[in-house]
C-alpha positions in Angstrom: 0.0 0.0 0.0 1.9 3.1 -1.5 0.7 5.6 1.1 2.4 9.0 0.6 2.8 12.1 2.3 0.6 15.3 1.1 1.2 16.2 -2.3 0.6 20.0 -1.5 -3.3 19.8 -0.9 -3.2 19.5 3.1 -4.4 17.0 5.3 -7.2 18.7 6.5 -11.0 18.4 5.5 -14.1 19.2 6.5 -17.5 16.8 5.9 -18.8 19.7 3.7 -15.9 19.8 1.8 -15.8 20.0 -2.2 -13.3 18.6 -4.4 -9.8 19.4 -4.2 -9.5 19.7 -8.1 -12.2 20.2 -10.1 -12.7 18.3 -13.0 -11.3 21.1 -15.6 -8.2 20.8 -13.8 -8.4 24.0 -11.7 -7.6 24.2 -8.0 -11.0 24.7 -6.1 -9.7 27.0 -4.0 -11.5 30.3 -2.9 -8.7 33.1 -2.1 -10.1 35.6 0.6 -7.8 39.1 0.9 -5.7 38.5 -1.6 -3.7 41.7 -2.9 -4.5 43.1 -6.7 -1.6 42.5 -8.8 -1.7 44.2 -12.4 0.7 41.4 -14.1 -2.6 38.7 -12.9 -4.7 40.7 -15.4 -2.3 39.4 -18.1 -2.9 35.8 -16.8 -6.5 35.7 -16.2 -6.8 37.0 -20.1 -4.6 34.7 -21.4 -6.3 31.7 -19.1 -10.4 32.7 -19.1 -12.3 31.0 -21.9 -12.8 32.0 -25.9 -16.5 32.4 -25.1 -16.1 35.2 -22.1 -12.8 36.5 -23.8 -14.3 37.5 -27.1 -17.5 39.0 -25.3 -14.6 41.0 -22.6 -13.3 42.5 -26.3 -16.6 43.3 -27.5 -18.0 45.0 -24.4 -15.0 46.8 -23.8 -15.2 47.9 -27.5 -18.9 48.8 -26.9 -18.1 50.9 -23.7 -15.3 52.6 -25.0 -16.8 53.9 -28.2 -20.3 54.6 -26.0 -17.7 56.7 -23.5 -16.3 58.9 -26.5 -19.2 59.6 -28.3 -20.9 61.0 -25.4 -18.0 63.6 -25.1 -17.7 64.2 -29.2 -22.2 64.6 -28.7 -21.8 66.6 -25.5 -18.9 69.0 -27.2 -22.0 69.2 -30.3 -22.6 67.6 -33.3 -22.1 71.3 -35.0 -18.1 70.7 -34.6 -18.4 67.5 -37.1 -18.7 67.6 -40.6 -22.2 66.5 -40.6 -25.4 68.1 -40.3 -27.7 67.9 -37.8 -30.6 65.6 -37.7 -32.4 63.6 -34.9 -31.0 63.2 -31.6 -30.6 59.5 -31.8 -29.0 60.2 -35.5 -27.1 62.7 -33.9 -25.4 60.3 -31.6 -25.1 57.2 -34.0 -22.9 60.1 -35.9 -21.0 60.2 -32.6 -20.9 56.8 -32.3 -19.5 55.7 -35.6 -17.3 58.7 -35.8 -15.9 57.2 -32.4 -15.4 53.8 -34.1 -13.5 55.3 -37.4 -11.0 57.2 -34.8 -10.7 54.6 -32.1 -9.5 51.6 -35.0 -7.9 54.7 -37.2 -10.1 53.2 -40.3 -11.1 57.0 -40.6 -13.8 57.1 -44.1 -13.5 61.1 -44.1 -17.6 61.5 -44.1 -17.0 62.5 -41.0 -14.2 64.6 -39.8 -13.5 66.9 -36.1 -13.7 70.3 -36.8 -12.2 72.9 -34.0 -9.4 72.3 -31.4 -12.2 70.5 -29.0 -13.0 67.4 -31.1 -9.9 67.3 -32.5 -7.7 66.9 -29.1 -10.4 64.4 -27.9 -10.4 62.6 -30.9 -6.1 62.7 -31.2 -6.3 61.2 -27.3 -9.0 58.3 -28.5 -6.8 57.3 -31.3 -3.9 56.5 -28.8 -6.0 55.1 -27.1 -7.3 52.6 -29.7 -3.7 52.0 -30.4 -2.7 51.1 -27.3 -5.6 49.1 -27.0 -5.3 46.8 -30.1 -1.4 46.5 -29.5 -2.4 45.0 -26.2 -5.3 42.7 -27.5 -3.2 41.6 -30.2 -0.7 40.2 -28.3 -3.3 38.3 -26.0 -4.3 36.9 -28.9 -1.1 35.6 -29.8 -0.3 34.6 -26.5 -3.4 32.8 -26.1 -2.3 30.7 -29.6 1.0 30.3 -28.4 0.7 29.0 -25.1 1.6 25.5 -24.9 -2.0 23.8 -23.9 -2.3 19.9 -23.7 -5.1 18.4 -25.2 -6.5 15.1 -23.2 -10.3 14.7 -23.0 -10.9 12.5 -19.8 -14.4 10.0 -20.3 -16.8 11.8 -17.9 -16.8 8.3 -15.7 -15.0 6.1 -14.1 -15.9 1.9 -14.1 -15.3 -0.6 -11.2 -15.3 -4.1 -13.0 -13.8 -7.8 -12.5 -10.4 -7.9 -14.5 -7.8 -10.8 -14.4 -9.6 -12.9 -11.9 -9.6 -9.5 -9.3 -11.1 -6.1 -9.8 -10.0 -3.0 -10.9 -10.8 1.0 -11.7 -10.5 2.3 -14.6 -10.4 5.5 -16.5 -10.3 6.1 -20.2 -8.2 9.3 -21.9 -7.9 10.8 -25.7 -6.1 13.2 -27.6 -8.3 16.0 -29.0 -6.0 16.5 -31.8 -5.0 14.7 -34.5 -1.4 15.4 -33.9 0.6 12.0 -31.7 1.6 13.1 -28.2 5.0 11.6 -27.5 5.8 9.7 -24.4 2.8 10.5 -22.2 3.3 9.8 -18.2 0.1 10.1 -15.7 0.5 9.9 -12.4 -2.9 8.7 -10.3 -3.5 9.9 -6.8 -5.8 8.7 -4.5 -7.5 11.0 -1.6 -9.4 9.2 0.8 -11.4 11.7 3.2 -11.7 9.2 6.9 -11.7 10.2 10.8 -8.3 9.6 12.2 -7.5 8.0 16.0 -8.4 11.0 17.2 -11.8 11.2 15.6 -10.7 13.8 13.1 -11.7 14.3 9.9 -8.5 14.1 7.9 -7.1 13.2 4.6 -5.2 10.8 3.7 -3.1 10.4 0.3 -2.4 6.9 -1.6 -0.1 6.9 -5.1 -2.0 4.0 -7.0 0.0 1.6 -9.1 -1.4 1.5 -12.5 -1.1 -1.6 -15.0 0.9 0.9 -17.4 1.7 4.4 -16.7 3.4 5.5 -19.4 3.4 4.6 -23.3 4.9 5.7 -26.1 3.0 7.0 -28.2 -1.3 7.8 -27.9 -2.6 8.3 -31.5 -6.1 7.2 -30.2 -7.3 5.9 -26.6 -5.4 5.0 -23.5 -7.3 3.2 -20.7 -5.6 3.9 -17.2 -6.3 0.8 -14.7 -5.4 0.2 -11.1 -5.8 -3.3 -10.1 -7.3 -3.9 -6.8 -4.9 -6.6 -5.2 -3.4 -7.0 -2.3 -0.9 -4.1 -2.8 -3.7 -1.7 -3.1 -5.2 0.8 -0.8 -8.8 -0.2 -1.6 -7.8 -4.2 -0.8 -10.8 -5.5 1.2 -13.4 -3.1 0.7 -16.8 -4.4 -1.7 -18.3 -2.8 -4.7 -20.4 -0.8 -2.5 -18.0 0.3 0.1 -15.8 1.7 -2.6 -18.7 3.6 -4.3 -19.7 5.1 -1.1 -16.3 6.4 -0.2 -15.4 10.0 0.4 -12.4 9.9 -2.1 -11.1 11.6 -4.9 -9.0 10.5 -7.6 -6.1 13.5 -8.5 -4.4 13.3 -12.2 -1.4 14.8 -13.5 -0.5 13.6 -17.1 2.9 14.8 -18.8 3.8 14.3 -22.4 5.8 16.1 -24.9 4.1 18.3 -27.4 5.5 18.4 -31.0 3.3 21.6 -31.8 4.8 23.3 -29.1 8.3 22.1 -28.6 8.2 21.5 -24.9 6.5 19.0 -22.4 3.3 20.2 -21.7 1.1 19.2 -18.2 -2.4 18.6 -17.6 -4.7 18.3 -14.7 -7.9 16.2 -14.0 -10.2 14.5 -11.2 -12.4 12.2 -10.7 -14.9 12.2 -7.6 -15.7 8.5 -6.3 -19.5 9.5 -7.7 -18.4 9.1 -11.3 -17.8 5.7 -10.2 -20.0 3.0 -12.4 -20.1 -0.6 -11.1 -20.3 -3.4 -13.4 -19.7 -1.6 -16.4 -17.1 -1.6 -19.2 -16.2 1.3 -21.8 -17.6 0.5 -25.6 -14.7 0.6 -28.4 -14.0 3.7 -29.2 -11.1 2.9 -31.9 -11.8 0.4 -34.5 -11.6 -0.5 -38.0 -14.1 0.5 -41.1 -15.2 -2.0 -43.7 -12.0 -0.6 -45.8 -9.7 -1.5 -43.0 -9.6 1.9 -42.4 -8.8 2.9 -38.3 -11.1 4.8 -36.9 -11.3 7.0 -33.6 -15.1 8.1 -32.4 -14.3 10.5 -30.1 -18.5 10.4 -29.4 -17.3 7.1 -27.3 -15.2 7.7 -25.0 -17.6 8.3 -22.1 -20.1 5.7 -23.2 -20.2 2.3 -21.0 -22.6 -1.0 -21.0 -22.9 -3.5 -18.5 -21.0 -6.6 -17.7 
């Protein structure tokens, strides 16, 4: 039994207690007076998602060009080259004239005219400047950051293999690229009252049948056998599905995209544990002998 000292998470737990990792691969950690630091605006860009990064650039496109042309309309529409129309045409004016000067497109329908508009318009241009210069290289550093690219199945199965039993996890590649040498290393974090009644845990590094291959083109089922060597020896089917545990992942392997070794995260919670179930083929061959990876199976399972 390969029971290990804390790998950084703590011993301590509480019967309320969430996961330590969640299953993105994020700490799930809540940080209480922590001090602003400018340079962690660089990192939570480069780290939030596509989705809320495009609509960040967007909004703060919106509020920008909604900011200026509520000065250029407040200073009057008279200083523009444009006649005056509406109110609400009046500030669309405003508005687009704002957009020409903050991306320095500039058609020349509509121009500043007096020292007013044209100072406020001189400072919005650095200001869109300095504002695409900075969103462009976010944008490269969000496509040059090395970023693995395992997709974990959503589940975990507890089935009868070679005469004993055994958990097992399944992995892919969401590229079509081969990763190189991947290693995983598979922690196991039991949550159980110690001697003194305390609810504590307590960290196991589980053997694994392989844990590292050459090459993973298509699927890579991880497996810990249940024998005698392992921490879950002696408990049943149901003992080990009712068990306040957590299964921690760290997989390495080298990424030719990127040049370097790249890491990833993942966990599993012992309620993504299905008894009596085995994983479907995911990888297989077509009627032309062609291979073939469905990466629609990874997740799906059937019973023993």
């Amino acid at each position: 039994m390969a029971k290990i000292q804390d790998p950084g998470f703590g011993y301590k737990t509480a019967s309320s207690a969430k996961r330590i990792v969640n299953a993105d691969g994020s700490f799930n950690l809540k940080h209480l007076n922590k001090k602003f630091s400018v340079s962690e605006i660089y990192s939570r860009l480069i780290n939030m998602s596509w989705t809320k990064f495009m609509t960040l650039i967007f909004v703060w496109y919106g509020i920008l060009n909604l900011f200026f042309a509520s000065i250029y309309y407040g200073i009057g529409i008279e200083h523009l080259t444009i006649a005056k129309t509406t109110p609400f045409q009046d500030f669309l004016n405003t508005y687009f004239f704002s957009a020409q000067t903050l991306t320095t497109l500039g058609y020349g329908l509509i121009s500043p005219q007096g020292n007013a508009t044209a100072f406020v318009s001189s400072i919005e241009a650095l200001v869109g400047l300095i504002g695409f210069a900075f969103m462009t290289g976010l944008l490269y550093g969000r496509f040059s950051k090395p970023k693995a690219a395992i997709r974990f199945s959503e589940v975990m199965v507890l089935r009868p293999f070679k005469e004993k039993r055994a958990i097992m996890f399944r992995l892919m590649n969401k590229r079509t690229n081969v990763m190189i040498e991947p290693e995983i290393t598979v922690t196991l974090a039991i949550n159980a009252l110690d001697e003194n009644g305390d609810l504590t845990r307590t960290f196991f590094k589980l053997s694994l049948e392989r844990d590292k291959i050459m090459y993973l083109p298509t699927t890579w089922t991880i497996v810990h056998l249940i024998d005698e060597d392992s921490p879950l020896f002696g408990y049943t089917d149901a003992q080990i599905s009712a068990l306040n545990a957590e299964l921690l992942i760290l997989i390495e392997y080298y990424e030719d995209a990127f040049a370097q070794n790249v890491y990833q995260m993942h966990s599993y919670s012992f309620k993504d544990l299905k008894g009596g179930s085995k994983f479907i083929a995911a990888y297989y061959f077509d009627e032309n002998g062609q291979a073939v990876l469905d990466h629609g199976k990874l997740s799906i399972t059937e019973s023993i």
